[in-house]
Backbone bond lengths (Angstrom), bond angles and torsions (degrees), N, CA, C in turn:
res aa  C-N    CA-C-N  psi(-1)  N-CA   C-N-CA  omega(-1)  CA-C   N-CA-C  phi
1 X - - - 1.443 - - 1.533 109.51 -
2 X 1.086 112.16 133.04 1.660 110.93 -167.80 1.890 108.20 -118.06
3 X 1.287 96.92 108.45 1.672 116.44 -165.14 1.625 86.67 -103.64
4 X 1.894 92.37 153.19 2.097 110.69 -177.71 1.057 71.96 -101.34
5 X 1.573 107.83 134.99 1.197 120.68 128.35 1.539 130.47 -84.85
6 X 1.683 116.54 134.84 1.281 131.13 -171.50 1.408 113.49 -125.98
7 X 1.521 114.56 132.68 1.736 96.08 165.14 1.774 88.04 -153.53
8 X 1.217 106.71 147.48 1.531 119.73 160.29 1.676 126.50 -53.11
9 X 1.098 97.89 -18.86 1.766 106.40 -157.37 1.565 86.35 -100.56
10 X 1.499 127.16 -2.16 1.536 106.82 173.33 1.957 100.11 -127.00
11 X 1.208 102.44 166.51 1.748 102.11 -170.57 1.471 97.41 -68.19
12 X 1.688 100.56 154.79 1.462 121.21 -155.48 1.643 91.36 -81.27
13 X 0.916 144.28 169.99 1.596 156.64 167.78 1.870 93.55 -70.07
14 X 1.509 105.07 127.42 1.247 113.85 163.02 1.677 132.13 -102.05
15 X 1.866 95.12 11.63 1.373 96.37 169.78 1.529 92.17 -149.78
16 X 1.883 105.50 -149.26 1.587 100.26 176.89 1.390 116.18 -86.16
17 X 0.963 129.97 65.46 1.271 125.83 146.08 1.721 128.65 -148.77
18 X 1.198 128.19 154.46 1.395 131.77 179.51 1.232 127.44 -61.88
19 X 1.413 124.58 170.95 1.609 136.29 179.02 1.736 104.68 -69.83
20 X 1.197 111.88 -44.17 1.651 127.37 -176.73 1.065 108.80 -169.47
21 X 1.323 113.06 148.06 1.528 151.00 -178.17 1.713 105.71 -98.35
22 X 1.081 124.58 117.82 1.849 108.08 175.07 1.638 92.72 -120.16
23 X 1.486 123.11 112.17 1.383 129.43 171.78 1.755 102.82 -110.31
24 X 1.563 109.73 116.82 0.743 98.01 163.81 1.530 95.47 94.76
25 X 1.578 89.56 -157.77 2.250 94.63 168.09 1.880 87.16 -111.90
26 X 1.434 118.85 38.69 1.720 100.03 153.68 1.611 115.95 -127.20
27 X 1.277 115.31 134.96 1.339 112.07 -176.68 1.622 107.21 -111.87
28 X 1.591 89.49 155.38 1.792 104.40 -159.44 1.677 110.62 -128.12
29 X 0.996 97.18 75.74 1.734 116.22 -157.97 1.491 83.87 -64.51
30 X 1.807 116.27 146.01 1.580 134.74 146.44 1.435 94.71 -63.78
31 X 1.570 104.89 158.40 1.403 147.28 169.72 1.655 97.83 -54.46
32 X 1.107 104.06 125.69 1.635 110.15 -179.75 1.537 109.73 -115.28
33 X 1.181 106.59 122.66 2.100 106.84 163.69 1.102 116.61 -112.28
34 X 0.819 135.71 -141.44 1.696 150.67 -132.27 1.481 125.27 -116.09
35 X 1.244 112.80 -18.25 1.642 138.41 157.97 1.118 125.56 -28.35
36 X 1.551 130.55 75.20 1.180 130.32 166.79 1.355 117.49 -43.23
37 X 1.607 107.59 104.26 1.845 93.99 176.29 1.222 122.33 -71.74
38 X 1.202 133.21 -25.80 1.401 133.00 149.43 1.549 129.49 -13.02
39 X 1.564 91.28 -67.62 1.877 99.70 167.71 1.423 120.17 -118.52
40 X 1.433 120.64 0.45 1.441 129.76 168.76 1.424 121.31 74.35
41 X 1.657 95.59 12.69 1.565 113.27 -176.81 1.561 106.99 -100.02
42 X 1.076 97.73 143.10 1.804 105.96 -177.44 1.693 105.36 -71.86
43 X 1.269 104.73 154.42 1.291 112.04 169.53 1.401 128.60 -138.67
44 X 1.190 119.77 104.28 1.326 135.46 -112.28 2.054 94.97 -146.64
45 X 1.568 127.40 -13.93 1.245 116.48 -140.71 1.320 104.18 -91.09
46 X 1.637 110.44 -4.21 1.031 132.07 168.70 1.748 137.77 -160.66
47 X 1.238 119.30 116.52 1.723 122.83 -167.15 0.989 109.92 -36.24
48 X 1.677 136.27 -27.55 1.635 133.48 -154.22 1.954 77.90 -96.52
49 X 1.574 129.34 -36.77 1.520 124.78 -152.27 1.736 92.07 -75.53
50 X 1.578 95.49 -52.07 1.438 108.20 -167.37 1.770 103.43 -63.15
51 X 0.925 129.90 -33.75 1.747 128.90 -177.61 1.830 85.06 -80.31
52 X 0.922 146.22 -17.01 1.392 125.92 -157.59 1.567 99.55 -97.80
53 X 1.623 111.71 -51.91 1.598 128.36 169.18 2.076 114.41 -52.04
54 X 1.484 112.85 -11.80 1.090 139.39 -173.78 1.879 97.71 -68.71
55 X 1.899 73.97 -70.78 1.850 91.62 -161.54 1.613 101.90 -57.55
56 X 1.780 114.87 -47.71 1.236 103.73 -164.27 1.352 121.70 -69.01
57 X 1.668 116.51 -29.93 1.180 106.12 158.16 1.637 137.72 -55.32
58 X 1.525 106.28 -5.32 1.783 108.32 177.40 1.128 90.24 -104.64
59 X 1.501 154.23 -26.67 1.184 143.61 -176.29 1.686 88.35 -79.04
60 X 0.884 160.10 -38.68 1.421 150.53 -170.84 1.929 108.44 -72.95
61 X 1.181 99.28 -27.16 1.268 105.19 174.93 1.810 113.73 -97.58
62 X 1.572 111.06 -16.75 1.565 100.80 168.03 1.768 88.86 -71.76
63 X 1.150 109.79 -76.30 1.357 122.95 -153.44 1.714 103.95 -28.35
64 X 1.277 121.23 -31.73 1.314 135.98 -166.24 1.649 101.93 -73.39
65 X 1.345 105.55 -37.71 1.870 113.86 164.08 1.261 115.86 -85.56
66 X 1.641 129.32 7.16 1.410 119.33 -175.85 1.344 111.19 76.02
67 X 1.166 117.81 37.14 1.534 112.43 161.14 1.646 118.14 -147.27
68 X 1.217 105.13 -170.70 1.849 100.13 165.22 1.574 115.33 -162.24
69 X 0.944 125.50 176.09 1.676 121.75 -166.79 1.420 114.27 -20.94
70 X 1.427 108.92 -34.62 1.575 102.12 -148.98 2.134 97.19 -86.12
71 X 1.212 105.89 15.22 1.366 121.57 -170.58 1.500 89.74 -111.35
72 X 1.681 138.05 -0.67 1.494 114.64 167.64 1.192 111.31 -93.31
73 X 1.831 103.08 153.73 1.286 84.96 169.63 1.300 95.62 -131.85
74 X 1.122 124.38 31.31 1.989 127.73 -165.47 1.560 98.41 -178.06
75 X 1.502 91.11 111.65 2.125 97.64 160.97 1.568 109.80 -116.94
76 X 1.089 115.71 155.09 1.228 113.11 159.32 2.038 112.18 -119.68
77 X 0.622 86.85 142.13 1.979 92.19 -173.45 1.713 90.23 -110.99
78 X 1.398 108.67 143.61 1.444 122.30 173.38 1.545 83.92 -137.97
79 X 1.715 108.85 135.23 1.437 115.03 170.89 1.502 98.87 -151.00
80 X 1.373 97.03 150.89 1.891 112.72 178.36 1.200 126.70 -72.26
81 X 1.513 95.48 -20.27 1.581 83.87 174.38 2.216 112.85 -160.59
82 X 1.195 118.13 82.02 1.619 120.26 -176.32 1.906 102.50 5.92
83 X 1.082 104.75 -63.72 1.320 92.83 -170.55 1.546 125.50 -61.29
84 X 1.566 108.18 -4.41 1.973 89.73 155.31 1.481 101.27 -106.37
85 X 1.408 109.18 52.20 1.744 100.52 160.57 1.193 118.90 -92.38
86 X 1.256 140.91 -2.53 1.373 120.60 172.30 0.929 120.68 -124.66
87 X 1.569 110.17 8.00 1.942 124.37 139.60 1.319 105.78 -71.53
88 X 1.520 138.74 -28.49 1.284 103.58 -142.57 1.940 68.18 -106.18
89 X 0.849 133.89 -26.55 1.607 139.77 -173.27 1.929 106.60 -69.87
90 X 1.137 134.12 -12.69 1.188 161.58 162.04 1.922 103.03 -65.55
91 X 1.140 107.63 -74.40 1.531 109.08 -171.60 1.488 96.97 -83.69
92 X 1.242 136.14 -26.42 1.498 124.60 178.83 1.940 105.54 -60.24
93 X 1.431 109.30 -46.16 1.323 120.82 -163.10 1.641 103.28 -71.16
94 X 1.472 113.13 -1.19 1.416 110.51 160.29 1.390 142.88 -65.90
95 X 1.266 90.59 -15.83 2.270 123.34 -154.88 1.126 82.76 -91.49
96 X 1.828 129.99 -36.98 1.306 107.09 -144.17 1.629 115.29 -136.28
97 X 1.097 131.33 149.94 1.360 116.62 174.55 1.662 117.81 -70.75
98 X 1.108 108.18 161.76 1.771 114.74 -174.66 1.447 96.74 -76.96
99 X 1.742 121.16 -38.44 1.625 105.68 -177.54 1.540 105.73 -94.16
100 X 0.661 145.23 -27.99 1.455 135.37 152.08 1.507 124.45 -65.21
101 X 1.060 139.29 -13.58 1.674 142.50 -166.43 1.868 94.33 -43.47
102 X 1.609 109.02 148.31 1.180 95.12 166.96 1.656 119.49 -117.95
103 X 1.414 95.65 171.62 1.337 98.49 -157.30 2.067 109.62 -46.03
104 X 1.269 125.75 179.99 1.167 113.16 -163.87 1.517 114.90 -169.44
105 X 1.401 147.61 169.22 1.224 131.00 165.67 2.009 78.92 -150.39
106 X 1.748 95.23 175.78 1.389 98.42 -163.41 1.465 90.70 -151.31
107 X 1.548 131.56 96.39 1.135 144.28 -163.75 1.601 119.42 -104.71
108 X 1.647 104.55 117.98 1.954 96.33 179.32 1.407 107.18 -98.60
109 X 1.677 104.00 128.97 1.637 107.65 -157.01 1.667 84.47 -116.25
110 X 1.229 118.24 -161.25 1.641 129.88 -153.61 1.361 95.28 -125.68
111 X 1.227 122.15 -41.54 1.309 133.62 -167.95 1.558 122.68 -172.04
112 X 1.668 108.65 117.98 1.702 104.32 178.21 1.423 112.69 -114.34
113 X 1.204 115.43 174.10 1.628 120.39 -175.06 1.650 115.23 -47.54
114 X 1.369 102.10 114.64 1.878 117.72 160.62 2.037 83.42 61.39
115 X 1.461 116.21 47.89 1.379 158.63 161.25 1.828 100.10 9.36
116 X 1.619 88.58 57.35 1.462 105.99 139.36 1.035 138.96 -49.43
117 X 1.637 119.44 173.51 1.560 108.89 178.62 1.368 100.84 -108.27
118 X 1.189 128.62 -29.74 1.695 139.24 156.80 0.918 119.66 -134.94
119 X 1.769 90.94 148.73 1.480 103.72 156.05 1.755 101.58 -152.08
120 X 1.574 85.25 143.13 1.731 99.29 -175.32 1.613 108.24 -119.37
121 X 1.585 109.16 142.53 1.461 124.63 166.71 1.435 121.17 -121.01
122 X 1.056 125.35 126.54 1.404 127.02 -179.07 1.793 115.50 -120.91
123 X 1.406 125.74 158.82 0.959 155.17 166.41 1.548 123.54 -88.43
124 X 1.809 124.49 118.66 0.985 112.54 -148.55 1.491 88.86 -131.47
125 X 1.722 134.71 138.38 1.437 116.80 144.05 1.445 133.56 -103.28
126 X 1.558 155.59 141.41 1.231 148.36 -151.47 1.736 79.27 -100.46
């Protein structure tokens, strides 16, 4: 059975599609950036702020399905440019334990939405 996931505490969808999908007991979180839902302003003034406003907005959207990090088992990272990878890989490795971390790939794209430097989506099971 395939339930939307919705929560206030993460940015609203700016086209047709949702925050997460939960089919089943697996959830299929959208690509998250930097969007303070609070004030809907990007936060951007720094890679360690902007990767941090990243995670909490996908943790606002696990938590919103009843779960939390330790429920991923697949991220994908999209970033603008290799060289904030081991800043933005620094505050990611906070969310998660080293023996549990889930699997992951870490992709340099050309250009992402309202031209962030990341944005990450992950895969979750209850």
């Amino acid at each position: 059975m395939k339930t939307i996931i919705k929560t206030e505490n993460a940015p609203a969808p700016i086209g047709p599609y949702n925050q997460a999908v939960l089919y089943n007991n697996t959830l299929y979180s959208s690509g998250q950036i930097a969007i303070n839902p609070k004030t809907n302003q990007l936060v951007t003034d720094t890679i360690e702020n902007e990767t941090t406003m990243v995670m909490e907005n996908l943790k606002a959207v696990l938590n919103a399905a009843g779960m939390t990090f330790e429920n991923v088992v697949k991220a994908s990272i999209f970033i603008s440019d290799m060289h904030n990878f081991s800043k933005i890989n620094a505050v990611y490795a906070t969310y998660f334990k080293d023996e549990t971390a889930p699997a992951r790939e870490t992709v340099e794209v050309a250009n992402l939405p309202k031209f962030v430097n990341v944005e990450i989506s992950v895969i979750a099971i209850k």
